[in-house]
matplotlib code that plots the C-alpha trace (Angstrom):
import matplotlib.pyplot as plt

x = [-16.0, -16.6, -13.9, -13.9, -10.6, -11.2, -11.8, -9.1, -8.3, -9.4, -12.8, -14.3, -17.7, -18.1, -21.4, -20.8, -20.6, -20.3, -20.8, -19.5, -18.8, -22.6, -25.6, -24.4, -25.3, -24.8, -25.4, -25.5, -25.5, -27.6, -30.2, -29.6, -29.2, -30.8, -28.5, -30.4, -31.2, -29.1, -26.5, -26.3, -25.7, -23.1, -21.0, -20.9, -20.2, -17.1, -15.9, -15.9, -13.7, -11.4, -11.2, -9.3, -7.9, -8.8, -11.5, -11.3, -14.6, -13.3, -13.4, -16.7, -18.0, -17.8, -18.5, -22.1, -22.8, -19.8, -19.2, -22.0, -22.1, -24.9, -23.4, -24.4, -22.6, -19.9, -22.9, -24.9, -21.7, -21.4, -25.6, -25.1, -21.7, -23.8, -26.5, -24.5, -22.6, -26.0, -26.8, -24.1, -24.6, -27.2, -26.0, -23.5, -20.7, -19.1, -18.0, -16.4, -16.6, -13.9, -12.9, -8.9, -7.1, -7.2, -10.3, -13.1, -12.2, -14.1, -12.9, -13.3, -11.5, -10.9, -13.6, -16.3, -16.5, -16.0, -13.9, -11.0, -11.8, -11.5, -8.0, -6.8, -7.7, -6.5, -2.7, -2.7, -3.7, -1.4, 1.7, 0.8, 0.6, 4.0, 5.5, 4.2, 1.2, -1.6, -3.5, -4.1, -4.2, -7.0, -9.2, -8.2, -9.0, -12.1, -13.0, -12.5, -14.3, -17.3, -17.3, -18.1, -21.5, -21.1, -21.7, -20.7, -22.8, -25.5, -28.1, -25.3, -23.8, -24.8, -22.3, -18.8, -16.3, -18.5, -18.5, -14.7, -14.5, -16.6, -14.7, -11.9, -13.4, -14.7, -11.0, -9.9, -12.4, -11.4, -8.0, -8.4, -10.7, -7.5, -5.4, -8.2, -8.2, -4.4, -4.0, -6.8, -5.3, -1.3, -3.6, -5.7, -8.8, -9.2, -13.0, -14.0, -12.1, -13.8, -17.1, -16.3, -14.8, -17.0, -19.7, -16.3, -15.4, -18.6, -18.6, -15.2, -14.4, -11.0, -9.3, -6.1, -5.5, -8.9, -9.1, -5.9, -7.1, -10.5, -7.9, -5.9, -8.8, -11.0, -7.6, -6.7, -10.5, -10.6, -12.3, -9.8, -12.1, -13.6, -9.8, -9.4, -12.7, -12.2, -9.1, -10.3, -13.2, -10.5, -8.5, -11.6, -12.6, -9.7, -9.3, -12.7, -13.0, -8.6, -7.2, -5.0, -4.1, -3.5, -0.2, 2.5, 2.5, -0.9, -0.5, 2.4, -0.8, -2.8, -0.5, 0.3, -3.1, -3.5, -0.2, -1.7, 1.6, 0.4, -0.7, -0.8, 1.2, -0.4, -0.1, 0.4, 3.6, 5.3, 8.1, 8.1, 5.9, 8.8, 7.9, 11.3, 9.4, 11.4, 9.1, 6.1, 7.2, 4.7, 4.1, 3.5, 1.2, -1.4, -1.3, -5.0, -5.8, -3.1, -2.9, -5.7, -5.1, -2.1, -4.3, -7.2, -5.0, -2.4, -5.0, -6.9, -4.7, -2.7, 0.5, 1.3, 4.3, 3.1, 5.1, 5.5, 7.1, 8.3, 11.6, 14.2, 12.6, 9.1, 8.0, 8.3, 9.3, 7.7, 4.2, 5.5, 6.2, 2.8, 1.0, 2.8, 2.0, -2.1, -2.0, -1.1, -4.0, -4.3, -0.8, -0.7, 2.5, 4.3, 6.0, 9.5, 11.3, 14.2, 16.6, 17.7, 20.4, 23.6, 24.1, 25.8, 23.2, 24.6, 22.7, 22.9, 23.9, 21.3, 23.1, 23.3, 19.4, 18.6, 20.6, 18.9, 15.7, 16.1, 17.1, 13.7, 12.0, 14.3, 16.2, 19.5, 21.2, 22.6, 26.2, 27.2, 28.1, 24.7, 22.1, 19.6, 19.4, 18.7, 16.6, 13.9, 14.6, 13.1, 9.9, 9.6, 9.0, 6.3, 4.5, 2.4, 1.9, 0.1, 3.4, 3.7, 7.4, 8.5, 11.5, 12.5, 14.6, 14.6, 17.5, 16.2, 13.6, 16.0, 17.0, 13.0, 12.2, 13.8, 12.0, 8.5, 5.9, 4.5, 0.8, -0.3, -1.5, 1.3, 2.0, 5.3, 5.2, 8.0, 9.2, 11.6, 12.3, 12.3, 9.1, 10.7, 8.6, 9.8, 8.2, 5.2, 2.7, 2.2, -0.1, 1.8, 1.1, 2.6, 3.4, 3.3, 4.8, 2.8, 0.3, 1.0, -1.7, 0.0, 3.5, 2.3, 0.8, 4.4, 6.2, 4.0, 4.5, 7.4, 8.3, 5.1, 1.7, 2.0, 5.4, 3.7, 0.8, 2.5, 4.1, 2.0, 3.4, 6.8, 5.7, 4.4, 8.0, 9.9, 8.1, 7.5, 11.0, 10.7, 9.1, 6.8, 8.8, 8.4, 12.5, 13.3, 10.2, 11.9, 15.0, 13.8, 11.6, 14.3, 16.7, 14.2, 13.2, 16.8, 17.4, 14.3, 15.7, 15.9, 12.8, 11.0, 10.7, 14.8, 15.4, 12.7, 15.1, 18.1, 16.1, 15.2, 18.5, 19.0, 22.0, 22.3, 19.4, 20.5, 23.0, 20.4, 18.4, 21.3, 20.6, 22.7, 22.5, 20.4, 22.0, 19.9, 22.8, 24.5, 21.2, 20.8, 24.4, 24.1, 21.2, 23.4, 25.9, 23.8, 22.3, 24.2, 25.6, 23.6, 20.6, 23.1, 24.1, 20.5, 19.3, 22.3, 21.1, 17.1, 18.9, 18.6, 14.6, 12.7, 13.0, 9.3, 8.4, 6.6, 8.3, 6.9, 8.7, 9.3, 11.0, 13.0, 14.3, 16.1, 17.4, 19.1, 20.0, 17.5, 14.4, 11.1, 11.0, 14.3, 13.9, 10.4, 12.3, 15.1, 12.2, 10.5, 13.8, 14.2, 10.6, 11.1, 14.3, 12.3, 14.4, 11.6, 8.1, 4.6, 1.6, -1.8, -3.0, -1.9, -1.6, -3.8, -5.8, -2.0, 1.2, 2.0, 4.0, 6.8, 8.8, 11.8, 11.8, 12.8, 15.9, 17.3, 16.3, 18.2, 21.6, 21.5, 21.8, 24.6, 26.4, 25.5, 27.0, 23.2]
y = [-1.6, 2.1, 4.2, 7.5, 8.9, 12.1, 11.3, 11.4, 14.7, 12.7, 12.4, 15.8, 16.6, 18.3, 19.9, 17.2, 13.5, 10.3, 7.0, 3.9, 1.3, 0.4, 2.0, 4.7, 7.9, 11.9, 14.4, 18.1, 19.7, 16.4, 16.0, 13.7, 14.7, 12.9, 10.7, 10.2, 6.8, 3.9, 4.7, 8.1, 6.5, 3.7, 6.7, 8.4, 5.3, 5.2, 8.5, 8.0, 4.8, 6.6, 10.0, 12.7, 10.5, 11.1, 8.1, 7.7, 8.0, 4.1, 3.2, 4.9, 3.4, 0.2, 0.6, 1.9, -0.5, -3.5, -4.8, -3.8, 0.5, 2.2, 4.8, 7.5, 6.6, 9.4, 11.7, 9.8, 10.0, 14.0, 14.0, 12.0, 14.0, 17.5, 16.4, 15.2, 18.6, 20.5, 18.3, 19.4, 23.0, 23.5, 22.1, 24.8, 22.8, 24.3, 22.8, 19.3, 17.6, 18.5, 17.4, 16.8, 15.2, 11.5, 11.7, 13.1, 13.9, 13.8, 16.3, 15.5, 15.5, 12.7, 14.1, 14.3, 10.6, 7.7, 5.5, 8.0, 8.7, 4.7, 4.9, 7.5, 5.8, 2.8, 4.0, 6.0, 2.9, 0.7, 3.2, 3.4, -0.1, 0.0, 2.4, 0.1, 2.1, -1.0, 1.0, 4.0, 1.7, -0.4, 3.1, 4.5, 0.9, 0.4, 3.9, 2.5, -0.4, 1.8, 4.0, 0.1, -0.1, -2.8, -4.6, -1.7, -0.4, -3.0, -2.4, -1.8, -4.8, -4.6, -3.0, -5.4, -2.2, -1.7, -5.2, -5.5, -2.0, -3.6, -6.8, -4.4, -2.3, -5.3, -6.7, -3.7, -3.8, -7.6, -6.1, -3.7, -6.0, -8.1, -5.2, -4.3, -7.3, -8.1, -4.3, -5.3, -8.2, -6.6, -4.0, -6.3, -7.1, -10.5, -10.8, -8.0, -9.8, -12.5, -11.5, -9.6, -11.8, -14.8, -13.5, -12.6, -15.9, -17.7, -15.0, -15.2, -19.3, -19.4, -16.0, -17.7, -14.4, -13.6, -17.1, -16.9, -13.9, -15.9, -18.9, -16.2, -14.8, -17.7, -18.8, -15.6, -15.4, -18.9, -20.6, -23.3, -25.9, -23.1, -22.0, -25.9, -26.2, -22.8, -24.5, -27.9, -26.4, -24.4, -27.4, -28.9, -26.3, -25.6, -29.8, -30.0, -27.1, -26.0, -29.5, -27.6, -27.7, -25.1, -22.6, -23.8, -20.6, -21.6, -24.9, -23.4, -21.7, -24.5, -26.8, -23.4, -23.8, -27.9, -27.3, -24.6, -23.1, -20.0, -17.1, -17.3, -15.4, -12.5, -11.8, -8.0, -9.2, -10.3, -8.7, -5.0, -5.6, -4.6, -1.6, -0.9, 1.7, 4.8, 8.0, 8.7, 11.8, 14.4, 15.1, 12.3, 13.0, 11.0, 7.3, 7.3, 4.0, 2.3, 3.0, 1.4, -1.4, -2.3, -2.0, -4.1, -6.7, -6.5, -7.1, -9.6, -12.3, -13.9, -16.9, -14.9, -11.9, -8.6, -7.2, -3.7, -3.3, 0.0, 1.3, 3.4, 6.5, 6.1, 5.6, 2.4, 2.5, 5.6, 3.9, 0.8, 2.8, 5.1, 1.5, -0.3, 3.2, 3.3, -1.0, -0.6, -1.8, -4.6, -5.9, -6.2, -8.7, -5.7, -3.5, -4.9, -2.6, -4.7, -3.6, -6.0, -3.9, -2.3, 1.2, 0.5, -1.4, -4.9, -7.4, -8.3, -11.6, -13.6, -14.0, -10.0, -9.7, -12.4, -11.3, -7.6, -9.8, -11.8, -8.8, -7.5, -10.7, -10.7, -14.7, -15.1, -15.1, -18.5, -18.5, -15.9, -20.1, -20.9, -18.3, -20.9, -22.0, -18.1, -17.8, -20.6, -19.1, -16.2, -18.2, -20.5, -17.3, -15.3, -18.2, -17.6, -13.8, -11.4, -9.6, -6.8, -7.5, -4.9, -6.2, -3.5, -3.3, -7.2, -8.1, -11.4, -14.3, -16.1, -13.1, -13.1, -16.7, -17.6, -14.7, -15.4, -17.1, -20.3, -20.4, -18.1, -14.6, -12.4, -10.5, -9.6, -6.4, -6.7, -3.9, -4.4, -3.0, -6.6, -8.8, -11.2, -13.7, -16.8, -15.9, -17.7, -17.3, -13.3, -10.4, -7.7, -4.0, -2.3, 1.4, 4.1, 7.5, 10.2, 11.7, 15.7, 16.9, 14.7, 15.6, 19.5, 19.0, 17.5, 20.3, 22.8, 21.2, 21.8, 24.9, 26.9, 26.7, 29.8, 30.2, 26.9, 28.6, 32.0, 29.9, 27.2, 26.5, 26.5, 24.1, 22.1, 21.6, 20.8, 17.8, 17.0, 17.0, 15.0, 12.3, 12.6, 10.2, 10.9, 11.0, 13.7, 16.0, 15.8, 16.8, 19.6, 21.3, 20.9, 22.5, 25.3, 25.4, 26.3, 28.4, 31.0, 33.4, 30.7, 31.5, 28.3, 28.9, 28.8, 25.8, 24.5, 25.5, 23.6, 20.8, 20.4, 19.6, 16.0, 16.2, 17.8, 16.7, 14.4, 16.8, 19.6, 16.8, 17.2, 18.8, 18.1, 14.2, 13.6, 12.4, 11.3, 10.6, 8.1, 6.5, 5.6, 4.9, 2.5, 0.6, 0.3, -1.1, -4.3, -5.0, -7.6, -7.0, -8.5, -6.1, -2.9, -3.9, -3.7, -0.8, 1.8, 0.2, 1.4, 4.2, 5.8, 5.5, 8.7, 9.9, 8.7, 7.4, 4.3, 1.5, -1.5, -4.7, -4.0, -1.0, -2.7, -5.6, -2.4, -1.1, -4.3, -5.1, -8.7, -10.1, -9.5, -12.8, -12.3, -8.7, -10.1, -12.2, -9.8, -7.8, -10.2, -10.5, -7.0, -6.9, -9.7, -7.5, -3.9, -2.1, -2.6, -1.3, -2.8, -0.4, -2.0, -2.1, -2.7, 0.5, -1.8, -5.2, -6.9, -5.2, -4.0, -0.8, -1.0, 1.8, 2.2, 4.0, 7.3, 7.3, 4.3, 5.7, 9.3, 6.5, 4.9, 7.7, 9.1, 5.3, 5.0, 8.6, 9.7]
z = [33.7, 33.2, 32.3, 34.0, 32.5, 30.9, 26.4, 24.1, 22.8, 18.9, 20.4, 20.2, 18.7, 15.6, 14.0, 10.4, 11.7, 9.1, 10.3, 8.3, 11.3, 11.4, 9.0, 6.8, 8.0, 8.1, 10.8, 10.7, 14.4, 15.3, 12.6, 10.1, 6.5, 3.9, 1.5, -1.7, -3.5, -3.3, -6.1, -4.3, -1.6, -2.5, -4.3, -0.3, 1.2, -1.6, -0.7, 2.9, 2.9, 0.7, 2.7, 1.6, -0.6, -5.2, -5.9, -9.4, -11.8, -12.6, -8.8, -8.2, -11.8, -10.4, -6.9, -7.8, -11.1, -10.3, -14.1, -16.0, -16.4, -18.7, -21.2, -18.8, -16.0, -16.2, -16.0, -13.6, -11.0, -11.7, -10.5, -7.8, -6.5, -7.7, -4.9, -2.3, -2.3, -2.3, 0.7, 2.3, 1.5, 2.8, 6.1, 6.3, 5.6, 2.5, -0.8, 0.8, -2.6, -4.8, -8.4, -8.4, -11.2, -9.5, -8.9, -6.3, -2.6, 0.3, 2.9, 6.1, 9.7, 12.3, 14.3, 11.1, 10.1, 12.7, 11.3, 11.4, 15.0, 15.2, 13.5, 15.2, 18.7, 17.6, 16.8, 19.7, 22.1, 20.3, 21.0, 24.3, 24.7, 22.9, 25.6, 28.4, 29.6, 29.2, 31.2, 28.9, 26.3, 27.4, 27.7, 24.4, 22.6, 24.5, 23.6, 19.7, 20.3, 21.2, 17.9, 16.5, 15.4, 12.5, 10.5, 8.1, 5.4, 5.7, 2.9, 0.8, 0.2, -3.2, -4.4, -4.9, -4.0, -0.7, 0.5, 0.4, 2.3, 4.8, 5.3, 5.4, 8.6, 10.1, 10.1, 11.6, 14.5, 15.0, 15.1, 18.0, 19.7, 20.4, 21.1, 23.6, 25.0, 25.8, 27.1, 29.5, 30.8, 31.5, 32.8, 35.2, 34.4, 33.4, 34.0, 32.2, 28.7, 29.9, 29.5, 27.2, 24.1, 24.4, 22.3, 19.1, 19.5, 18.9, 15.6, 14.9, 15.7, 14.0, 15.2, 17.1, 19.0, 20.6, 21.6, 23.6, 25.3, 26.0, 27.5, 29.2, 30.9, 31.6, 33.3, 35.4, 36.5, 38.0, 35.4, 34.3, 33.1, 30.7, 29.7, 28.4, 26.8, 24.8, 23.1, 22.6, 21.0, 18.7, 17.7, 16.3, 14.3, 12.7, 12.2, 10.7, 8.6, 8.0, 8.4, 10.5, 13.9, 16.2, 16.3, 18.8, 20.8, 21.5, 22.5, 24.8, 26.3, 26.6, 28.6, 31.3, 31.8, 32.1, 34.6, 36.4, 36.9, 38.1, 35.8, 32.2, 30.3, 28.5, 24.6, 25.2, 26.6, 23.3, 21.7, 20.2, 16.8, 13.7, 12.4, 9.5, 6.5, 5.2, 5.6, 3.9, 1.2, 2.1, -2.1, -2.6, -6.2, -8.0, -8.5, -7.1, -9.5, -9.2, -5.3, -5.0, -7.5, -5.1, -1.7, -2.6, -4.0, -0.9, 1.1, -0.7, -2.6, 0.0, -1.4, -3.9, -4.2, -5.9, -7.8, -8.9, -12.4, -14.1, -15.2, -13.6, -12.0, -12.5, -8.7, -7.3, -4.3, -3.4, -4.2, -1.8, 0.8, 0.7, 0.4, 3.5, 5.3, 4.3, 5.5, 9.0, 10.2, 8.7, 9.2, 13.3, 13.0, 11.9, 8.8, 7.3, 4.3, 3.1, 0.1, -2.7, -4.0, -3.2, -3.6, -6.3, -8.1, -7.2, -5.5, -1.9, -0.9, 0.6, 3.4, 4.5, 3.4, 5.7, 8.6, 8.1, 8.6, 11.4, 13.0, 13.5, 14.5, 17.4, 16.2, 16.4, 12.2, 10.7, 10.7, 7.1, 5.8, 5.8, 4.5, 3.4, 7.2, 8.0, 5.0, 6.7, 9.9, 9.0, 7.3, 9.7, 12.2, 9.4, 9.1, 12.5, 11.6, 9.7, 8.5, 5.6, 3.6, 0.9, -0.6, -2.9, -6.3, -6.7, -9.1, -10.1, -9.2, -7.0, -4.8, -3.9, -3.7, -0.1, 1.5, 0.4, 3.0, 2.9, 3.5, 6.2, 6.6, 5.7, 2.3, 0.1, -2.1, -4.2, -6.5, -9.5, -12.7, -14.8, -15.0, -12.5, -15.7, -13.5, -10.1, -9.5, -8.5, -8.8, -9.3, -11.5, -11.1, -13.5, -12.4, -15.3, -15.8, -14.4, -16.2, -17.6, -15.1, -12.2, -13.1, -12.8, -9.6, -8.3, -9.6, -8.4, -4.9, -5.3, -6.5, -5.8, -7.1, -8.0, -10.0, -11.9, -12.9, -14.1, -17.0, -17.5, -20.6, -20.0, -16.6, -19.6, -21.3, -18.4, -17.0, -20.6, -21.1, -17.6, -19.4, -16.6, -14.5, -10.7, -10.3, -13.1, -12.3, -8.7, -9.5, -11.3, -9.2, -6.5, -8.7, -9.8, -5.8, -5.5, -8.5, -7.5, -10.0, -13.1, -15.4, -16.0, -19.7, -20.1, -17.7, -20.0, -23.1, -21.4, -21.1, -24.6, -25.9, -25.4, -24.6, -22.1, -20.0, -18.1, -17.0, -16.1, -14.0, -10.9, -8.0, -4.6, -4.0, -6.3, -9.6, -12.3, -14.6, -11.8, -11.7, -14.8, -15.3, -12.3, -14.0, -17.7, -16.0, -14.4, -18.1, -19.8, -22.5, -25.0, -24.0, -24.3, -27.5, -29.0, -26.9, -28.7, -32.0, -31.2, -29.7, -32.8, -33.3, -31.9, -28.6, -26.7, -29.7, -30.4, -33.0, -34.8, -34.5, -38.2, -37.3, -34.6, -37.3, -39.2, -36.5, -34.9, -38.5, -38.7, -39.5, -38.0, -36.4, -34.5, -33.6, -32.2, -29.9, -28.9, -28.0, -25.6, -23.9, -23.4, -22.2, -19.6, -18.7, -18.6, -20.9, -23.7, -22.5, -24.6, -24.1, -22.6, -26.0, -29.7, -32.2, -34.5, -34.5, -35.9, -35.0, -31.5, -30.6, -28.3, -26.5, -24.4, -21.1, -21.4, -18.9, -20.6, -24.3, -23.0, -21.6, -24.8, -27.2, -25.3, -25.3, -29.2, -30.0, -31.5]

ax = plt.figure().add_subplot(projection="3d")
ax.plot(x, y, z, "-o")
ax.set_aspect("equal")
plt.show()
């Protein structure tokens, strides 16, 4: 079939072209530009599957030398970036590389590196497909499928970081393959998926979706006997090597075709795919590590809930959201965002969480009686998808356990500001404060550059009276955003008392006192007991569990336990590392620490 539809307005040349989905490579107006030694070239490859986006020195540390980094690598990394950018230079094509404080940054447009250009094709044929127009869908997938010229980065597979980045792309390509496929058949042409997917599915034996497009087609095109063999030859392999058999829709499929009964029906004509996230903040700032902690993990460890741990105001949800944005492509079942909490701080009921679930899969709810029937409802009807569930603010184990998958393909990130100790199994990511130079960058964002940088120091107070916590540095630049006139070095002043801080840290909706009061008042009150007696150690300090044991008026022993509680709880935070070789340091989060000292009369 040759598609004589004018291109997609994405697919415009450009004199700087990087390749990815097949051999790495660089052009500049059509001659290829040379890419160094291997290391040089693992630390491009890095920096394209990460564009525009901070990879940190760690990232690219391991990416070129995996576990094992001579003392030089920090200065090997700033050779290998200092050539790439001369390469580039002398192409004409500017300073791209860029040093930020998350990292370096590879700047580059859709057009400039082809796996972007894939993306960007990719959504656009999917929401087409989405409005009903298979036909423009089909040409801006197959136009996609085309940029494809895996497998990625061979030669490079060397390199840990790089292999999962290509496994990654290849998914994706899989991915649109199917999408390709199912627009092509609502759009008509059976034979040409025919031919088409044959050669995937001897690669790709087990993939349940291109398969049924194979059956679909074979079908359509007259070729029943070939339909049946395609999923008898399925159900063996996943016997033999899953001990599985295969998914009921596809069986469904199978027995249309051993009826005959007319025309199969097509995949691309299954329900609206649930798509339920909040917006992407535009500022959003740093995180790059921990972003991509949360990403590789996501999308690697599957059975397990991950969990994202910090205290009140330090980012959770915000990171969740910018995650479940950056996975879209690998989630084709679909998005879900699902609050634990009421706005009050109370938990939902499983009973309302479940009916706000079943809601997007398109099931009828249990009767409000029976939320455990809802609650495996809404399993039973993940378990054949590749889903993406962000169930945020989790009060406790129990209000998460119901909602998780069984085995199958779908993933659960789970925010909270406890350990949620008795959820198993998960992988933790714990989510700090920002650091100074991240915290400046957010309130520069949001208050000017500019007005930042003309009092740097006094920049400096305020998110350090911040604590650096995404919420606080928020509500101060939009207060100082407001207040144009307010010189930062006396809002700075204000906020050094105490206080009064949490007072200053108000602007509009956003309250940070009522935030904080909110989470006090869910703490039992065992736990707000001890936190106004270490209420009265040093603000952002660190404390010994000696130093705890005078404060909560015990021994060392006890106040060692109190402490573990509190931990499990997340109103005690323990550093990754001991202050010696014996005796750990402990902290509490700052918004709680500020709650406390006004509860305690400090």
């Amino acid at each position: 079939m040759v598609y004589t539809t004018p291109p997609n307005p994405t697919t415009v040349t450009s004199p700087l072209r990087f390749s990815v989905l097949g051999p790495l490579s660089a052009e500049a107006d059509g001659h290829a530009l040379p890419l160094g030694p291997l290391k040089q070239r693992v630390v491009l490859a890095a920096l394209l599957c990460h564009a525009n986006s901070p990879v940190s020195v760690a990232l690219l540390t391991k990416a070129v030398w995996d576990d094992d980094p001579p003392r030089t690598a920090r200065k090997n990394l700033q050779l290998y970036v200092s050539a790439l950018r001369k390469t580039l230079a002398r192409a004409g094509m500017g300073d791209r590389i860029s040093l930020r404080c998350g990292g370096y940054v590879l700047r580059v447009d859709a057009p400039e590196l082809d796996s972007l250009d894939f993306l960007a094709l990719a959504r656009a044929g999917r929401e087409a497909l989405a409005d009903g127009d298979a036909e423009r869908a089909a040409r801006l997938l197959h136009e996609a499928r085309t940029l494809w010229n895996g497998p990625p980065l061979p030669g490079l597979g060397c390199s840990e970081v790089l292999e999962a980045e290509a496994d990654r792309l290849t998914l994706r390509h899989l991915g649109v393959c199917e999408d390709w496929a199912e627009a092509s058949l609502a759009a008509g042409r059976p034979g040409e998926v025919a031919d088409a997917v044959g050669e995937l599915v001897d690669e790709h034996p087990l993939r349940e979706r291109l398969r049924a497009a194979q059956m679909t087609a074979l079908h359509r095109s007259g070729r029943r006997g070939e339909a049946m063999a395609a999923y008898d030859e399925l159900r063996q392999h996943l016997s033999r090597e899953l001990g599985l058999s295969p998914s009921p829709a596809l069986e469904s499929l199978y027995h249309t075709v051993l009826a005959d009964e007319g025309a199969a029906p097509t995949p691309a004509a299954r329900p609206a795919v649930p798509v339920g996230l909040p917006a992407d903040i535009p500022d959003f700032t740093g995180r790059g590590d921990t972003l991509a902690q949360l990403l590789e993990t996501a999308t690697g460890v599957r059975g397990a809930a991950h969990v994202l741990v910090g205290p009140a105001g330090v980012g959770k949800t915000t990171l969740a959201v910018r995650a479940a944005h950056r996975l879209e492509g690998e989630f084709p079942g679909g998005r879900i965002f699902v609050g634990l909490r009421q706005q009050d701080g109370r938990a939902r009921s499983l009973g309302s969480v479940t009916t706000e679930l079943l809601a997007y899969t398109g099931l009828r709810a249990a009767p409000p009686t029976d939320p455990d029937v809802a609650a495996a409802r809404w399993r039973d009807w993940l378990a054949d998808r590749k889903v993406l569930v962000v169930l945020d603010d989790a009060p406790h184990e129990a209000a998460v356990r119901p909602l998780l998958p069984g085995p199958g393909r779908s993933t659960v990130l789970v925010t909270a500001r406890t350990q949620l100790a008795g959820l198993a199994p998960a992988h933790r990511v714990r989510v700090p404060p920002l650091s100074t130079a991240e915290a400046l960058e957010l309130l520069g964002r949001l208050i000017g550059t500019g007005r930042m940088l003309c009092d740097r120091a006094a920049a400096t107070r305020v998110v350090a009276a911040c604590g650096a916590l995404p919420l606080t540095v928020r509500a101060a630049g939009l207060k100082l955003a407001v207040l144009q006139h307010l010189p930062l070095a006396e809002y700075a002043q204000r906020l050094a008392d105490p206080e009064a801080l949490l007072d200053e840290l108000a602007v509009g909706d956003l309250q940070v006192r009522s935030h904080v009061a909110d989470e006090w008042a869910q703490l039992a009150d065992r736990h707000q007991g001890a936190l106004r007696r270490l209420a009265r150690l040093p603000l952002s300090g660190w404390f010994t569990a000696a130093e705890a044991a005078t404060a909560l008026g015990g021994d060392r022993r006890g106040a060692q336990r109190e402490l573990e509680l509190m931990i499990e709880a997340g109103v005690v935070v323990l550093p990754d590392s001991e202050v010696t070789a014996h005796t750990a340091a402990y902290s509490l989060p700052y918004l709680t620490h500020l709650y406390a000292r006004e509860a305690a009369g400090v």
